[in-house]
N, C-alpha and C positions, 0 to 999 in steps of 0.2 A: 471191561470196566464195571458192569452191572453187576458182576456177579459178584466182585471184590467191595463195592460198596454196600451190598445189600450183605455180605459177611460181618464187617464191620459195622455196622449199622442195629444188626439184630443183635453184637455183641455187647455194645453200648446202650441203646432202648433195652432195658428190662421193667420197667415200671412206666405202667400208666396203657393207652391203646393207641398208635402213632401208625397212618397207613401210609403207603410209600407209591407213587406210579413213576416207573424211569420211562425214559424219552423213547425206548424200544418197547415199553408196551409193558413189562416186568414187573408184576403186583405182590406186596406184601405188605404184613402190619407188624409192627414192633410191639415188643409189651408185654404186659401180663393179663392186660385184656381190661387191665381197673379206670378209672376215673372217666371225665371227659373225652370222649374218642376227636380226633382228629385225623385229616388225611390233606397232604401233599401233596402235589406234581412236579416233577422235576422235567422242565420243556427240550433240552438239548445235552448233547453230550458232555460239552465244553461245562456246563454245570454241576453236572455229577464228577467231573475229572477236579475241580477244584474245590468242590465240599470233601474231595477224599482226601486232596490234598493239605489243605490250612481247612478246616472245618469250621476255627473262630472268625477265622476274616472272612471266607466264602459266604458261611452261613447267612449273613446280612445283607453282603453282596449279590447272590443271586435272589434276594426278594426283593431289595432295589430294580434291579434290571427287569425282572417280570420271567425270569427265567425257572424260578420258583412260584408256582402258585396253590393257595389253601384254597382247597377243593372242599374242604369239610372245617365249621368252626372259624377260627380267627389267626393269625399269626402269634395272639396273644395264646388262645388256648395250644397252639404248636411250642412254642417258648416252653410253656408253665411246664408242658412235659419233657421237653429235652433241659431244661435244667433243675428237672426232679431226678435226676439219676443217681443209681447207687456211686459211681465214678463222677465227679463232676466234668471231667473230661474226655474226651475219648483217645485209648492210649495212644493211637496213631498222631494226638495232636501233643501228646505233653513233650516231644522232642521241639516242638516250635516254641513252648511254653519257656523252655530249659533256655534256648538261644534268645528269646525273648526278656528273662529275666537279666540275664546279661551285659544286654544292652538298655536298661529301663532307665540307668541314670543318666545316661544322652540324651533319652529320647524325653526328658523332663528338665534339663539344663536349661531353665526358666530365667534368662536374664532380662534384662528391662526392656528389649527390643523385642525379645522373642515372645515374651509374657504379654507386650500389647498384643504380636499377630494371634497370637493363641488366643484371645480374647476377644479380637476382631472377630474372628474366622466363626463364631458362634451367636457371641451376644451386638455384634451390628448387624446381623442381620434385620429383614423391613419389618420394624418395631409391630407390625400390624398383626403378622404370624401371632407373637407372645399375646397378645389380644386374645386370639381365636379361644385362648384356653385356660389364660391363667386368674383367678381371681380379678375384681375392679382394684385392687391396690398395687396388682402386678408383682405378686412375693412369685419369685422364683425358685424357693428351696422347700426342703419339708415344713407341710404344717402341723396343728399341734389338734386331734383329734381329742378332747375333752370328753363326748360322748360319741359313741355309734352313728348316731346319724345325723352329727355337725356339717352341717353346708361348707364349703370348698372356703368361701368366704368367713363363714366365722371361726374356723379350724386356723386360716392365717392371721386373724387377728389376735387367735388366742396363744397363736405361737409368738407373736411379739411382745403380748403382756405377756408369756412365761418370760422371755428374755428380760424383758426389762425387770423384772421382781426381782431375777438375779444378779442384777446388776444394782441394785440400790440406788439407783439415781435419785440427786436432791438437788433442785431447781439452783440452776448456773452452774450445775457441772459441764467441766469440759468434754466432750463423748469423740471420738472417731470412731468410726466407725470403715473397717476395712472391705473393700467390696460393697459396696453401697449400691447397688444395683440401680432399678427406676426409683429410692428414694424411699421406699416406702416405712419400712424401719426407721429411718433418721428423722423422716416427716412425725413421725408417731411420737420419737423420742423426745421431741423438741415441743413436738403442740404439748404431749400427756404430763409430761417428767419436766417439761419447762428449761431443758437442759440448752446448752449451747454446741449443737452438734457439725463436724465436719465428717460429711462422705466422700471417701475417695475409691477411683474406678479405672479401668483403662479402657474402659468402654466411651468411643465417645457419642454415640447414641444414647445411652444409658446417662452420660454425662447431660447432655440437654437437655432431654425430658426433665433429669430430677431438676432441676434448676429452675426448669419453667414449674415445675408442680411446687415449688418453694415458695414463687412466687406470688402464684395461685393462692395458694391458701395464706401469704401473708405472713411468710416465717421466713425471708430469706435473711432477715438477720438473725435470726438464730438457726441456722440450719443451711448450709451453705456445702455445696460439692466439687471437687475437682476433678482436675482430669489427671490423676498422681498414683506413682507408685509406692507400695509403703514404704520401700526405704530409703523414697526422698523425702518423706512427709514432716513435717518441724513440729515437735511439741512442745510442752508437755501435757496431757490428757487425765485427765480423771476416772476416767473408764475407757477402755477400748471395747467394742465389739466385733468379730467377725462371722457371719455367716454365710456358707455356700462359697468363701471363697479360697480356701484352706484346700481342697481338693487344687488348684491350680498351681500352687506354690512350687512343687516338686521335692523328693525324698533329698536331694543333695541343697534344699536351703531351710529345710527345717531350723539347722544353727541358725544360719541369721534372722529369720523370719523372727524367733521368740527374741533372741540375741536384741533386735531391732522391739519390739513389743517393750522389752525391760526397760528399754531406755528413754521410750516416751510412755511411759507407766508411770507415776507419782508413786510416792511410798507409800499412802494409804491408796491406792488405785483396787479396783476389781476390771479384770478383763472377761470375755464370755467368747469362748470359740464354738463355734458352731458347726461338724463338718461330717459327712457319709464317711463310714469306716468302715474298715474287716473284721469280723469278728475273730478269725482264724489269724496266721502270720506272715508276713509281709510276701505280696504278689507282684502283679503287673497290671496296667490297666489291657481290656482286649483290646484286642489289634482293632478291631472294626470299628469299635469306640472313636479309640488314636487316632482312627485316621480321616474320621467323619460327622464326628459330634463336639469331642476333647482333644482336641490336640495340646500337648502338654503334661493333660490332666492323669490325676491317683489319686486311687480312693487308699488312705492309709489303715495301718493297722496300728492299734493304740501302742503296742510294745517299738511301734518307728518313732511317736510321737513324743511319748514321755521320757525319752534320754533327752529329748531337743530343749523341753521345758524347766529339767534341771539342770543345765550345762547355765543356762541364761542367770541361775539364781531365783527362778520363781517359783510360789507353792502353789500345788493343787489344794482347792478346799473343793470340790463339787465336782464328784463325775454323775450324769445321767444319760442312759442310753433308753435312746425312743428307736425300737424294731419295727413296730410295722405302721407306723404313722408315714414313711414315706411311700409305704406301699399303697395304702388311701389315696395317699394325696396325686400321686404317678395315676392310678383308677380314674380318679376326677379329671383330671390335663388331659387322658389318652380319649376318654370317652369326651370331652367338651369337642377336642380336635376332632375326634371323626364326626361329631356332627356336624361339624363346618368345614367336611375336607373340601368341596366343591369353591369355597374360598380361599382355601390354602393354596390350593390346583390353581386356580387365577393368580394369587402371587407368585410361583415358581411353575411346577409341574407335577405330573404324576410322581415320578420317577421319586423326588424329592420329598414327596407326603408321603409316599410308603418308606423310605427313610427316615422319618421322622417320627409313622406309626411305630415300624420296628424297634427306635432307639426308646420310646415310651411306653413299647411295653416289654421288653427286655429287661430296663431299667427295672419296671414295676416286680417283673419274675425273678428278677437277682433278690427285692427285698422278701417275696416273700418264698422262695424257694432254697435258699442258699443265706450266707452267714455275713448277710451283710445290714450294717444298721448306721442309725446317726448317733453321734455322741455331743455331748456339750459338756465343756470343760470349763470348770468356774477359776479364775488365776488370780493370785495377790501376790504381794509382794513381802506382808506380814501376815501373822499367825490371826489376830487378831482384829482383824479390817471386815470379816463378814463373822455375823452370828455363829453360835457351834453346835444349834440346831438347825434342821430344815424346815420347822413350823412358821419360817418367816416366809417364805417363797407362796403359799398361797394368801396369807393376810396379806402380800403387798398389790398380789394379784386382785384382790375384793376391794384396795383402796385405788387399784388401776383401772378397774372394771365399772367402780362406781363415777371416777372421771370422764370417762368415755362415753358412761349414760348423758353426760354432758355438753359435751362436743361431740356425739355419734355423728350426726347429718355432715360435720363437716369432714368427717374422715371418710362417709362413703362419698362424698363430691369428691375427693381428692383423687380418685382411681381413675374417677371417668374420664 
């Protein structure tokens, strides 16, 4: 078995310096000898027999179990290097990949039962974890890196003044906001923009917090959240926004998702999608992923996307794609977490922090190693409803920024 995985293996690693120890003692390093060196141990047979086998879904699994150990570097600097390769795959896996594509519209048949468990199974977990790592506003998606060396904090602040410029919001609009996570977007919406905002979630964790932080700050009438799927949701809305929650949806409800968007859109409306994409053409999400972080969940490719957005009757006015701003922001969350793993380890286990290391910096190595980015997709209904330049998206941003100078204090109280 050693000798067949250390074949495959040296055939795969050609870039970068990746050392190997099998569980019989067997030493090698993969590579070209360039970048970051790292080095492995692989502790039992049983682990080496199913890295040869499924290498997507083993790979995560034996660093879970502790059957895989980084002996040299980080898991992260192991990643960076197995998903630098000239093959994104290795070919003993692209037969799983083949069977896997196959079956990808089953395994994302996202209906309203199954979309809450898929959503349980992640985001209720004990709210305290998301604590350890993520901003005091609790934004859980990409943020919006302005300059080089924006704090984690003001990078998600500056992601939701980007969004809000794009949406043109004018005080008592109606906003929904889809995915509405802990709030913190609709909280912003509502204090900045003065709008009248409903978030909706299927999280009901995620539900109660926003609700209590509505409170808190004294917006619960204008800013109010359910515990709702979008296509029970009643309109009609003035803007809709979605981010970070567009990955959950699955490729077989694209129709309805925009289908459902069109019809609580007003005919001067702007909507603002927010969602991790492929840059390449339509895949699968990893199995490892699937089955321990996203269930449900795909990251799309814009050519899945945009047949769903014209079938509905709506027009694109605004594509932008932000590449390595998620990779920052995945840097910030991985490195906050490990310096609090001994508290993470108190709320669950080892087992479960190194599962969560691996899923945050896999994440970070997919953005910056391979072809994957965020996009934001600006939608109307007419030709004429946003400007036909983009010089308005930062003057709205400098009259949101100067708002904020205003009400700052109470938006950093709002996280804590």
């Amino acid at each position: 078995m050693s000798g067949v995985l250390k074949f495959f293996l040296q055939r795969f690693i050609r870039r970068g310096s990746l050392a190997f120890t099998l569980a019989d003692g067997t030493q090698f390093t993969c590579g070209d000898g360039t970048g970051t060196p790292a080095a492995i141990r692989l502790t039992t047979a049983e682990a080496e027999r199913r890295l040869l086998l499924d290498p997507e879904l083993a790979f995560g699994e034996i660093y879970m179990d502790g059957t895989m150990v980084v002996d040299r570097g980080s898991i992260a600097d192991v990643l960076a290097i197995a998903l630098d390769q000239p093959d994104m795959m290795p070919r003993w896996g692209k037969l799983q990949w083949s069977l896997r594509y196959l079956l990808r519209n089953a395994q994302q048949f996202n209906q309203r039962n199954r979309s809450k468990r898929n959503v349980a199974s992640h985001y209720d977990l004990d709210g305290r974890l998301y604590s350890l790592f993520l901003d005091a506003d609790k934004q859980y998606s990409c943020a919006y890196f302005e300059t080089p060396d924006a704090s984690l904090d003001d990078a998600q602040l500056a992601k939701k003044r980007h969004i809000a410029a794009k949406l043109l919001i004018e005080r008592g609009h109606r906003v929904l906001d889809i995915g509405s996570g802990w709030g913190g977007l609709g909280l912003y919406l509502a204090e900045i923009t003065g709008a009248n905002v409903t978030g909706i979630t299927l999280s009901e964790e995620q539900h109660s917090v926003s609700n209590v932080r509505a409170a808190e700050k004294r917006l619960s009438g204008s800013a109010r959240f359910l515990l709702q799927d979008y296509r029970d949701v009643p309109g009609p809305f003035d803007r809709i926004v979605s981010v970070g929650m567009f990955e959950h949806v699955g490729v077989g409800f694209y129709d309805r998702f925009f289908a459902r968007c069109a019809e609580l859109l007003t005919d001067d409306g702007v909507m603002l999608l927010h969602s991790i994409g492929r840059s390449e053409g339509p895949g699968i999400t990893n199995p490892w992923v699937a089955k321990y972080i996203f269930p449900g969940g795909y990251v799309p490719a814009l050519s899945e996307v945009l047949p769903s957005i014209e079938k509905a009757g709506l027009l694109l006015t605004d594509v932008e794609i932000l590449r390595l701003h998620y990779a920052e922001t995945l840097k910030a969350w991985r490195e906050r977490f490990l310096a609090r793993r001994e508290e993470a380890e108190q709320l669950y286990d080892a087992r479960f922090v190194r599962m969560w290391e691996f899923y945050l910096a896999a994440s970070e190595m997919t953005f910056r190693k391979q072809n994957t980015m965020v996009f934001q997709l600006q939608i109307t209904k007419r030709q004429n409803v946003v400007p036909i330049t983009r010089d308005y998206i930062p003057r709205e941003e400098a009259r949101l920024r100067g708002i904020e100078g205003i009400k700052g204090p109470k938006l950093q109280l709002a996280g804590e």
